[in-house]
N, C-alpha and C positions, 0 to 999 in steps of 0.2 A: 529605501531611506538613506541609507549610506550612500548606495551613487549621487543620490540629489547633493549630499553635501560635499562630496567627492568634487562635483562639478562643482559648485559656489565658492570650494575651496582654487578650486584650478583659476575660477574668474576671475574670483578676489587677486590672486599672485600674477595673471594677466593683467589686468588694471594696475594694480599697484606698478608692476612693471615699465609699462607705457608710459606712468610719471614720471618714473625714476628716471628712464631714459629721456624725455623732455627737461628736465629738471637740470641735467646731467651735461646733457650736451652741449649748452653756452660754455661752459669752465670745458671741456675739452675742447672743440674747437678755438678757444682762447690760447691752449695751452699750447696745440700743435702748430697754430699761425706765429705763436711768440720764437718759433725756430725757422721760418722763413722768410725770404726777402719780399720786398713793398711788391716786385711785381709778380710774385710768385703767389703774395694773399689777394690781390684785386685781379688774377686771371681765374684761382681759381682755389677759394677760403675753405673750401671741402676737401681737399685734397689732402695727403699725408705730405709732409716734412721729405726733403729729400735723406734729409741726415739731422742727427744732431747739433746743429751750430749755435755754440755759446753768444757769437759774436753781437746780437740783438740784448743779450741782458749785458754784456759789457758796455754799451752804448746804453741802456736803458740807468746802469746804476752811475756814471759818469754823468750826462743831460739831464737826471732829478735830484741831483745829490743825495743819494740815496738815501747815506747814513745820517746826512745832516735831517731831513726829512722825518726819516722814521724815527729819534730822539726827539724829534716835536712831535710827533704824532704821538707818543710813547710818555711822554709827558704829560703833556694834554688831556689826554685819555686817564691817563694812573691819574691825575688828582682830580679830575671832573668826577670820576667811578668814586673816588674815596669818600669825597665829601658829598657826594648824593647819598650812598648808602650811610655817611651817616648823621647827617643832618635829617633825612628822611626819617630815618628809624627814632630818632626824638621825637620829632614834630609828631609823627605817628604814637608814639606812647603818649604825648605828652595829652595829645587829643582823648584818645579811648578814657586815658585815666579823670581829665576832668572833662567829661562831657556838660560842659555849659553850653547855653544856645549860640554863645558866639562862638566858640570853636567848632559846633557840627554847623554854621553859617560857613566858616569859614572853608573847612574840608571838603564841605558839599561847592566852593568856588571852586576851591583845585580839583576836583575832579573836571567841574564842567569846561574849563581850563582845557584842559586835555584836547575838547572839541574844533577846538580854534585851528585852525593852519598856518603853520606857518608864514605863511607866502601872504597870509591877510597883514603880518605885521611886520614883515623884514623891513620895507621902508621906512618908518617910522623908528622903529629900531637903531637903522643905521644912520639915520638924521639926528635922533637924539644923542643917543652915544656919538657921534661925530661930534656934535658941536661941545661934548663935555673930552673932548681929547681922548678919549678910550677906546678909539680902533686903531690896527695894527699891533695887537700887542694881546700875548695868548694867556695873560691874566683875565684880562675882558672876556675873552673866549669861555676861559674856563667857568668866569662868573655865570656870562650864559645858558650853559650847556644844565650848573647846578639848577639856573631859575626853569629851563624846560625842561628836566627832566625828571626832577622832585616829583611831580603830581601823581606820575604814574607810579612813582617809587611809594610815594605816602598812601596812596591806595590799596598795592601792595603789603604794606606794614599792615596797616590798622587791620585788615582781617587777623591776619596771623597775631598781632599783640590782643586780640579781645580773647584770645586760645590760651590767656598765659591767666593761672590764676594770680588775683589781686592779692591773695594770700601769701602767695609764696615772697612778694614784694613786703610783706608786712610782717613777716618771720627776721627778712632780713635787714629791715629797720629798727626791729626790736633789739637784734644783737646788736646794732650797732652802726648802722651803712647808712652811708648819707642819702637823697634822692639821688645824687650824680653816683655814687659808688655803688647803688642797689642796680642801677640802668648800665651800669660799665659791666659789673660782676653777674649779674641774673639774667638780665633779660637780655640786653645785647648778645650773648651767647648763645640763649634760647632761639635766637633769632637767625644763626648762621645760616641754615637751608635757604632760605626765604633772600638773606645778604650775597650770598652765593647765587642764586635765581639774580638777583636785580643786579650785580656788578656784572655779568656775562651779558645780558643782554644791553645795559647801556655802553659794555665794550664794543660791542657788535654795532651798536649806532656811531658813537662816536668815530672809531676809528675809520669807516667808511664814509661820515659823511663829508658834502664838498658845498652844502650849499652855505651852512653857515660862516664855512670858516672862509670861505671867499668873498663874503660881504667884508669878513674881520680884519683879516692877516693877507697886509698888501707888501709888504717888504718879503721879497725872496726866497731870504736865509731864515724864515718864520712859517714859510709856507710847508703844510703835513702833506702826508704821500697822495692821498688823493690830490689836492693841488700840485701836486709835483708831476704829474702824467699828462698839465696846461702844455708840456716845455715841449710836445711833439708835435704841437698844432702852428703849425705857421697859417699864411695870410693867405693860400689858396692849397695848399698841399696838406696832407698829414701822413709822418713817417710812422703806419703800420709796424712796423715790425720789430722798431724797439717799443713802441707804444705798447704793443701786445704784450712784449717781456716787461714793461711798468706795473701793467697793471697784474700780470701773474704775482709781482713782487709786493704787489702791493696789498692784496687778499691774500697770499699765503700764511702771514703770520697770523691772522686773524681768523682762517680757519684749522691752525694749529689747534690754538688757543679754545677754539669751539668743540673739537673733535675731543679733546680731553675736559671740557668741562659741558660738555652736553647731557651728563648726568646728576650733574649737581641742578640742572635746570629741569629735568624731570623730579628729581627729587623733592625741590624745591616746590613745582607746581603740585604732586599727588599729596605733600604734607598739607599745604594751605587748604585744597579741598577737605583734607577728610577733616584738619580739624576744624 
């Protein structure tokens, strides 16, 4: 009996292994080609780095503007994250607490919302907002980002606010708390696990993605890091090798950010199940 599970243990650590290493490998070979020159990655992108040469992310943070870049990106991202978790987390209370048929009409759209693709409405999208003067400009953006990313955030909330008793909300209107002060002081805090879960991972989206903000943000000095890694692709060529140190530079901070808060996102997800 023990051997059997001796072996299932060894399989299981073999398997798991095999992902890791698949999983693994794009971000290393990423990393080791961002140290070699264009025709040292198209003779041969498996191969080790001769040496350490910086000279590809010097070129890489000079042709994306780096800094200027990563403070829209940085931007962008912090008030998109802010006002999702907390417009969401209203909307979500505001639902559980009065369950009228129009409000679980309406909850029950934003989830099925969720199903849509983007790609079914980006043109219309940017036809629309075009002709009302609202693209190139990362206010728009940000507007956006709040309208797609709510649903999955209010989905989110409402389990976790139906775990909160109505009671404790009704202790603290008695002493004295407004609706806006019972939901600032009570529950909104009640809620951090859960706020913590959904501001990481709409970090994780936002900050990586290129499709929306390249519909949005056509002026230069506006374009985020993902758009900033466009500046290696000429009209027949692409310069590999500051490319490679772009986009090292461009997922590093965002797997910072993940590496330290990958627990507030477990946390987040085993509280909502159990309660």
């Amino acid at each position: 009996m023990a051997g059997r599970r001796s072996y299932a243990s060894w399989l299981k650590f073999a398997v798991l292994t095999v992902f890791l290493v698949l999983f693994i490998a794009p971000f290393v070979f990423l990393l080791l080609n961002s140290f070699k020159e264009n025709n040292a990655i198209t003779s041969n992108p498996m191969a080790l780095p001769a040496g350490l040469d910086f000279a590809n992310y010097k070129v890489a943070i000079d042709k994306m503007g780096y800094l200027t870049a990563f403070w829209n990106t940085l931007a962008i991202t912090t008030a998109s994250v802010l006002l999702i978790s907390l417009f969401a987390a209203m909307t979500a209370h505001y639902f559980v607490r009065n369950p009228t048929r129009g409000n679980q009409y309406t909850f029950l759209i934003m989830v099925a919302s969720m199903i849509i693709p983007f790609q079914a409405i980006m043109i219309p999208l940017v036809k629309i907002y075009g002709s009302l003067g609202m693209l190139n400009n990362k206010g728009s953006l940000i507007y956006m980002y709040l309208g797609f990313g709510s649903s999955l955030a209010v989905f989110i909330y409402h389990g976790f606010v139906k775990s909160i008793p109505a009671e404790l909300e009704e202790a603290a209107m008695i002493d004295g708390c407004t609706r806006t002060q019972t939901f600032f002081r009570i529950v909104f805090p009640v809620l951090t696990p859960t706020t913590a879960t959904i501001a990481i991972l709409n970090v994780l989206w936002i900050w990586n993605d290129f499709l929306l903000p390249s519909l949005i943000l056509v002026n230069p000095e506006q374009r985020t890091l993902p758009l900033s890694t466009y500046n290696f692709y000429g009209t027949y060529t692409v310069d590999y090798g500051p490319l490679m140190a772009g986009l090292v530079l461009t997922i590093l901070p965002i797997i910072v950010v993940y590496l330290f808060g990958q627990k507030y996102i477990i946390q987040g997800v085993m509280q909502g199940s159990i309660k």
